[in-house]
C-alpha positions in Angstrom: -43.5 -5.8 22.2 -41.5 -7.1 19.3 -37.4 -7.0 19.5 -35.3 -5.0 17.5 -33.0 -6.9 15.4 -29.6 -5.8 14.9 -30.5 -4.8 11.3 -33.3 -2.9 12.7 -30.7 -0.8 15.5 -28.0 -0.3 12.6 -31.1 0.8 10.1 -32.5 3.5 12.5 -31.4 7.2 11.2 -32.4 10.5 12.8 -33.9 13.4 10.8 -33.4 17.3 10.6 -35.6 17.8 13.1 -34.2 15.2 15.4 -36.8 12.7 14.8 -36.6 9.3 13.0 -35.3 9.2 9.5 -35.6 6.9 6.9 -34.2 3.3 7.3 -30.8 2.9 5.7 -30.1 1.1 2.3 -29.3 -2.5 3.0 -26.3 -2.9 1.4 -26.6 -5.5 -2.0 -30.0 -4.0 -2.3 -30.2 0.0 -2.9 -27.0 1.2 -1.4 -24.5 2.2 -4.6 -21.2 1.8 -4.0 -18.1 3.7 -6.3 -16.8 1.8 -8.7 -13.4 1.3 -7.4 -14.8 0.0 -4.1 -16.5 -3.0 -5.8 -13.5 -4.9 -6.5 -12.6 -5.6 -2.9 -16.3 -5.7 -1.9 -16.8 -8.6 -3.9 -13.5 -10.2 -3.5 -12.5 -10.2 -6.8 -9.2 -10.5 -8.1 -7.1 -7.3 -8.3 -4.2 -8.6 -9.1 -3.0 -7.9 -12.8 -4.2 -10.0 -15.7 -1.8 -12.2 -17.8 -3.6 -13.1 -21.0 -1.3 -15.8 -23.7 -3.2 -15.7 -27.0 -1.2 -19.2 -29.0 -1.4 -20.2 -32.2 1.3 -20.9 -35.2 1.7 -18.0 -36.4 2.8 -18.7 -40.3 2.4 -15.8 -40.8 1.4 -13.3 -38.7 -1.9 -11.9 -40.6 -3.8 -8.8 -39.8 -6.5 -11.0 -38.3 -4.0 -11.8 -35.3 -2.8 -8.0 -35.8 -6.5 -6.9 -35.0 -6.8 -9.9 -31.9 -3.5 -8.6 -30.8 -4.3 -5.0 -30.5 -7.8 -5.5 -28.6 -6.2 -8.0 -26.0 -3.6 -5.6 -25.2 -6.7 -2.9 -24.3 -8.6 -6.1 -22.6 -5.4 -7.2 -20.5 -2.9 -5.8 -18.0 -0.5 -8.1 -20.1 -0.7 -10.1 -22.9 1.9 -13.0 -24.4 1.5 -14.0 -28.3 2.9 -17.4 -27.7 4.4 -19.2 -30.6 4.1 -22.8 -31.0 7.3 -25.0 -31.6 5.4 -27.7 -33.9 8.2 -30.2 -35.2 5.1 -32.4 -36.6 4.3 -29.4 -39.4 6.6 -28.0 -41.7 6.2 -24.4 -42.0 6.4 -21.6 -44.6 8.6 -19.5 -42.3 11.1 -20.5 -39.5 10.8 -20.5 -35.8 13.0 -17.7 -35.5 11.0 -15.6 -38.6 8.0 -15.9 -36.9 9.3 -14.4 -33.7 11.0 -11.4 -35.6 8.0 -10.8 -37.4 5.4 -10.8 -34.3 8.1 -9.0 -32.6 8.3 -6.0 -35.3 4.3 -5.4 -35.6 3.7 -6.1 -31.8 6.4 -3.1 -31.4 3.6 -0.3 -30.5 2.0 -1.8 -27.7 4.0 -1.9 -24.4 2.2 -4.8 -22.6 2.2 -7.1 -25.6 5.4 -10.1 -24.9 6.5 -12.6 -27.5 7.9 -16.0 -26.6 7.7 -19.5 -27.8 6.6 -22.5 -26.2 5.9 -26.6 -26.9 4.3 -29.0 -25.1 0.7 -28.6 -23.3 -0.4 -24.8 -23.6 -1.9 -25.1 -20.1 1.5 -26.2 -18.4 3.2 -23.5 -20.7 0.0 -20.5 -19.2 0.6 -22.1 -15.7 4.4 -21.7 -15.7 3.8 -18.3 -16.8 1.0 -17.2 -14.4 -1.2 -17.0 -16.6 -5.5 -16.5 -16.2 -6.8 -16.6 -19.6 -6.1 -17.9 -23.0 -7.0 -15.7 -26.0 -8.5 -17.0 -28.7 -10.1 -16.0 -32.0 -13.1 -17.7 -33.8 -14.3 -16.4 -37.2 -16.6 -19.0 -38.0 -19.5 -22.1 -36.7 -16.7 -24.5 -37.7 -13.8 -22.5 -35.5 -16.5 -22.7 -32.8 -16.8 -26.2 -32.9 -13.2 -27.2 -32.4 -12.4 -24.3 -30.0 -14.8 -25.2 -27.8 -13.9 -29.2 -27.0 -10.2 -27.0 -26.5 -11.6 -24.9 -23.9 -13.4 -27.4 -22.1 -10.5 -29.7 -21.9 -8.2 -27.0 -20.8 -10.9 -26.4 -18.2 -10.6 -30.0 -17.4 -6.7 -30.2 -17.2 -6.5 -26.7 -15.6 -9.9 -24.9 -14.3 -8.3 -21.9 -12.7 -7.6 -20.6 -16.6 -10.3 -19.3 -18.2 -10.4 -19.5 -22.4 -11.8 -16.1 -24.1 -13.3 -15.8 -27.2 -13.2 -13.0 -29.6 -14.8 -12.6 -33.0 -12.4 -10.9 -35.2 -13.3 -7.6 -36.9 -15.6 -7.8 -39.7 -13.1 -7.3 -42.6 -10.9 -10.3 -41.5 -13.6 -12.8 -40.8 -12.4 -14.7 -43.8 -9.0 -14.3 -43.2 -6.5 -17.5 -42.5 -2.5 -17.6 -42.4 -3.2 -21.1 -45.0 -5.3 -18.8 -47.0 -2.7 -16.2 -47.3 0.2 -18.9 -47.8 -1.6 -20.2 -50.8 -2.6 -17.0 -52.2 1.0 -15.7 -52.0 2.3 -19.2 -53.6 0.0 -19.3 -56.4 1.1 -15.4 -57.4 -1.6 -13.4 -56.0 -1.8 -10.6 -54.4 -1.7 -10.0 -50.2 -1.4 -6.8 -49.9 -4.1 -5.8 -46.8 -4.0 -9.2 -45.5 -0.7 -9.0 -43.4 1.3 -6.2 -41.9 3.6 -4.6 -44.8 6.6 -6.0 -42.6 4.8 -9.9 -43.5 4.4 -8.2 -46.7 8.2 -7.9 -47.4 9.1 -11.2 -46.2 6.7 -13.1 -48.2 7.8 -11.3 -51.3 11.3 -12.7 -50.6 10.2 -16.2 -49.5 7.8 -17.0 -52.4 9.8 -15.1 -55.6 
């Protein structure tokens, strides 16, 4: 006569009737779970996410406006890390660009400004960071964001780059577009916040 396994004593249920029931789910195969269970059934990190989503910032356009807005519903928390750049010279200052991301990043709670130089992993790292935000709009943004991901993999593989594909109306949309528009005279009204808006009108008069 065949042994029972211990799968087969801890499957054996008893009916109504007393008799034997159906075998119970193995777990991983039928058996559903709630969904705030799974978490700590599959060991996965509960701990709050930190996001940083970097970049220049000169200016602020409402394509980082809309990247902004859907990382702070993705994240727990998420820093819009300016880069000090002494290598470019910029439209607006340091300290403008901070005011300025400051002012429109006003409505959302979890959203933190701050600067930073240097290597953006060692900058996420000292922060506690997981993930790095970052926005692609084209094949060509592709290309270049990519060989950044992988060699912040390389450098630090416990950060994890994510990509998001801005909304359809500001696919096209670049700070350097924006700067040259607004030197040349044209019009950028829709393209940055109104606060940007305001700024630019007194930078470029």
């Amino acid at each position: 006569m065949p042994q029972k396994t211990q799968l087969d004593n801890r499957s054996q249920h008893t009916s109504a009737d007393g008799g034997p029931g159906p075998p119970a789910p193995i777990f991983g195969l039928t058996e559903t779970r709630s969904e705030l269970e799974w978490p700590a059934i599959a060991g996965m990190p509960t701990k709050p996410i930190l996001a940083i989503y970097p970049g220049s910032f000169d200016p602020v356009t409402n394509g980082h406006l809309d990247l902004i807005e859907r990382g702070a519903k993705l994240f727990d928390r998420l820093i819009v890390a300016v880069l000090r750049n002494l290598d470019k010279d910029p439209l607006f200052t340091l300290t403008e660009r901070l005011e300025m991301l400051r002012e429109v990043a006003r409505p959302w709670e979890n959203v933190e400004v701050d600067v930073f130089d240097g290597l953006l992993v060692d900058y996420a790292r000292k922060r506690n960071a997981q993930v790095l935000l970052r926005g692609i709009r084209a094949i060509s943004d592709y290309e270049s964001e990519l060989q950044m991901a992988l060699m912040n993999r390389k450098l630090e593989p416990r950060i994890e780059t994510v990509f998001l594909m801005p909304a359809e109306s500001y696919s096209y949309l670049s700070s350097r577009l924006v700067r040259e528009i607004a030197r040349l005279g044209g019009p950028i009204h829709g393209l940055v916040p109104p606060a940007v808006e305001r700024r630019f009108r007194a930078k470029v008069r």
